[in-house]
C-alpha positions in Angstrom: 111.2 107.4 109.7 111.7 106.8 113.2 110.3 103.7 114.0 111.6 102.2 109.8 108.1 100.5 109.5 106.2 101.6 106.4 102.7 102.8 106.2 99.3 102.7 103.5 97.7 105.9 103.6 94.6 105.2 102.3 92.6 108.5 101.7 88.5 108.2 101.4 87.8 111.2 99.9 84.2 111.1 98.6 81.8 110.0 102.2 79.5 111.8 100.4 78.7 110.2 97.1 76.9 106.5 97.9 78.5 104.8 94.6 82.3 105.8 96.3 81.5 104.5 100.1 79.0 101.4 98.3 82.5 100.4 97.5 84.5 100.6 100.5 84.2 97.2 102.1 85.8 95.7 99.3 88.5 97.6 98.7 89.2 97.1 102.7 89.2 93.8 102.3 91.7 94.0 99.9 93.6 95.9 102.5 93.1 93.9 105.2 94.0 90.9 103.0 97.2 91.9 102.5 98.0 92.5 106.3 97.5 95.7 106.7 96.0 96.8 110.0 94.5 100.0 110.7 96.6 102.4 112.7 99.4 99.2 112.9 100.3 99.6 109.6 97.6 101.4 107.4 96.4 104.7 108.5 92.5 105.7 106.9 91.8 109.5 106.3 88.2 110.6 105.4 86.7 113.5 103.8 83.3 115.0 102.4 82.8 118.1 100.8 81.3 120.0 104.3 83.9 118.0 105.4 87.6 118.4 103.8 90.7 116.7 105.1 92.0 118.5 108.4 96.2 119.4 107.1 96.6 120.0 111.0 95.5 116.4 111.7 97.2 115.2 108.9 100.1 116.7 110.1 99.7 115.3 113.5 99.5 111.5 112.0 102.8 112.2 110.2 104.4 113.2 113.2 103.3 110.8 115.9 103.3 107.9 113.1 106.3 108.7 110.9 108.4 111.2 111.9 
């Protein structure tokens, strides 16, 4: 990696079903908790099923965070 700091990916991949995102804020707690910041040191990808995770935009975090 270019910069040698490591990253969370967390990947939401259900905005669309209320018992998955009725569960969020804890588990970002739990992130946050342990230090991690968004876009510092934890990047957050999102998805619904009208929705699906963009690979070009994925590719783009990869390059400007990690690569």
């Amino acid at each position: 990696m270019r910069t040698g700091k490591i990253f969370w990916w967390e990947h939401q991949g259900k905005w669309d079903d209320p018992g998955y995102v009725s569960g969020l804020p804890a588990r970002e707690e739990l992130l946050y908790k342990a230090g991690l910041v968004p876009w510092k040191n934890l990047i957050i990808t999102t998805e619904t099923q009208d929705l699906p995770l963009d690979l070009q935009w994925v590719d783009e975090i990869i390059r400007f965070f990690l690569l």
